[in-house]
C-alpha positions in Angstrom: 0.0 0.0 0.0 2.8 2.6 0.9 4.1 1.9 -2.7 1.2 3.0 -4.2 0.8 5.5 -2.1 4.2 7.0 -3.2 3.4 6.4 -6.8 -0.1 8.5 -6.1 2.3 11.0 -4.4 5.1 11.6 -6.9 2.4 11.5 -10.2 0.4 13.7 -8.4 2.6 16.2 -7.9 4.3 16.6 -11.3 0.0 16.7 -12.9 -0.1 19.3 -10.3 3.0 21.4 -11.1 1.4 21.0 -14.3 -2.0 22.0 -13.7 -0.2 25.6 -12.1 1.6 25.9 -15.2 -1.6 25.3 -17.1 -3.2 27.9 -15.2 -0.6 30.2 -15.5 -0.5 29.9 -19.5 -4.2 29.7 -19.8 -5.0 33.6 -20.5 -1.8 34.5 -22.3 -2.9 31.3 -25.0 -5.9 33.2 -25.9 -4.8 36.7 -25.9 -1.0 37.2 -26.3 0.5 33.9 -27.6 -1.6 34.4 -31.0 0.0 37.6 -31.8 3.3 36.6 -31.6 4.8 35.4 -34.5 6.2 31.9 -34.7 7.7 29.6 -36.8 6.2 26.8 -38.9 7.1 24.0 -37.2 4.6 25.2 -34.4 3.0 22.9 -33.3 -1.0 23.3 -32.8 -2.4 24.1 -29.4 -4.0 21.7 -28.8 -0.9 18.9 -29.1 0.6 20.7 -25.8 -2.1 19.6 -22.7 -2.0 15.8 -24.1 1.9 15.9 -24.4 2.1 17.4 -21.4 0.1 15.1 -19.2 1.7 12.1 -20.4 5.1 13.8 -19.9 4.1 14.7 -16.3 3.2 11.3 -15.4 6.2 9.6 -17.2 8.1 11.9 -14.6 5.9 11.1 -11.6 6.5 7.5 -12.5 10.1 8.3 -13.4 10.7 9.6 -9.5 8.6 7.2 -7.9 11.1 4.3 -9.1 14.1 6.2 -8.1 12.2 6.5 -4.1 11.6 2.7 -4.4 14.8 1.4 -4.9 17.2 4.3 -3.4 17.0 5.5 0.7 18.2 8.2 2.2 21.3 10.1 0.9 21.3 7.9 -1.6 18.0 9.4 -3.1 18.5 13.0 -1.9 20.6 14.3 -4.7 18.5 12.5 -7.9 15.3 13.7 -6.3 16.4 16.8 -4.8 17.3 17.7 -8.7 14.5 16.3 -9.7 12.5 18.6 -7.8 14.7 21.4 -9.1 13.5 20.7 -12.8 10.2 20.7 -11.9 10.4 24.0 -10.2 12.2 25.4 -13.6 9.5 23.9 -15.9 6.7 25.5 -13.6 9.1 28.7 -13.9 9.8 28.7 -17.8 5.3 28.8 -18.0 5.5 32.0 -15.7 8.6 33.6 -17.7 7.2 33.0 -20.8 3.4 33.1 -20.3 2.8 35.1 -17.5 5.4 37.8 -17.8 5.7 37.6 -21.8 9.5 37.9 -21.1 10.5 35.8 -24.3 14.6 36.3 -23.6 14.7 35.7 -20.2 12.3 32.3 -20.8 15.1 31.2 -23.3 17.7 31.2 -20.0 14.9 29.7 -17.7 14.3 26.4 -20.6 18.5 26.2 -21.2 18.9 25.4 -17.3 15.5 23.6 -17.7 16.9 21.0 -20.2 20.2 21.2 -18.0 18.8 19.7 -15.0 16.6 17.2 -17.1 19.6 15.7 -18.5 21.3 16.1 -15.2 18.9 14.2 -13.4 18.3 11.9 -15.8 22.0 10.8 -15.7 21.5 10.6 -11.6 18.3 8.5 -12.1 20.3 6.1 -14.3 23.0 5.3 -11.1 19.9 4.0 -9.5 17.0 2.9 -12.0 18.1 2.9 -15.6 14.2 2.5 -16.7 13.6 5.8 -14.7 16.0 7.5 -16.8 14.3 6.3 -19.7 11.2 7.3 -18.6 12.5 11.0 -19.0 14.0 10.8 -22.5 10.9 11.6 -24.4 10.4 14.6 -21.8 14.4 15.9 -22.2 13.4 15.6 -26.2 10.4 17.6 -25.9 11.8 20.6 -23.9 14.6 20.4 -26.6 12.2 21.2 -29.4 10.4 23.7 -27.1 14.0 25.3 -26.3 14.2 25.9 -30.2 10.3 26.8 -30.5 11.7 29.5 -27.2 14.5 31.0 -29.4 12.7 31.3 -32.7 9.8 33.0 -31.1 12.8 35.4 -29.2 14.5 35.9 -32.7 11.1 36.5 -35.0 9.8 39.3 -31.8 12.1 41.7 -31.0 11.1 43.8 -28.6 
């Protein structure tokens, strides 16, 4: 039962993390994302809540192995970054979405991917399915990193 519990736990808190980042992007969506101009390989709006909740619970998943086989201080660092990345992805939705700050949202999704990759080389010490579990995740922020800097280059400000 306490397994589960953890897994409830851990998924719940990345859907969450994603439901504030949801929340956060919701008005901008409709009123200032449509004006900016992006490039082609945009994809449609409607790709990004699906994509994301399966991301989110390939990461809640993702951590959950990593507290099942790892105690202690041997968890504390992979989670601890873990935790870290989530924290920057809910921060990259406020940069970009809620303060339109298109530059600064391009510095926010670089350390983003950083500490995806760095935790998914942590997971791997313990769980190497865990780090697996964040591969399609570190490829998406990838193409949203060069999504980020084409939108930075084609808007000026």
């Amino acid at each position: 039962m306490r397994r589960i519990a953890a897994l409830v736990v851990c998924v719940g808190l990345c859907l969450m993390v994603g439901a504030l980042g949801g929340w956060v992007t919701a008005g901008s969506v409709k009123d200032w994302y449509p004006t900016l101009t992006k490039p082609s390989f945009t994809p449609p709006n409607w790709l990004f809540g699906p994509v994301w909740t399966v991301l989110y619970v390939m990461m809640g998943v993702a951590a959950w192995r990593v507290w099942l086989e790892a105690w202690g201080d041997r968890a504390r660092g992979p989670l601890t970054l873990f935790a870290l990345q989530l924290a920057l992805n809910l921060g990259w939705s406020v940069v970009f979405f809620g303060l339109h700050a298109i530059g600064a949202a391009v510095v926010v999704i670089v350390a983003l991917e950083a500490a995806i990759l760095g935790t998914m080389f942590l997971f791997r010490r313990i769980d190497g399915l865990a780090a697996a579990l964040l591969v399609p995740y570190a490829l998406w922020v990838a193409f949203a990193t060069l999504l980020n800097v084409t939108i930075w280059r084609l808007n000026p400000s």
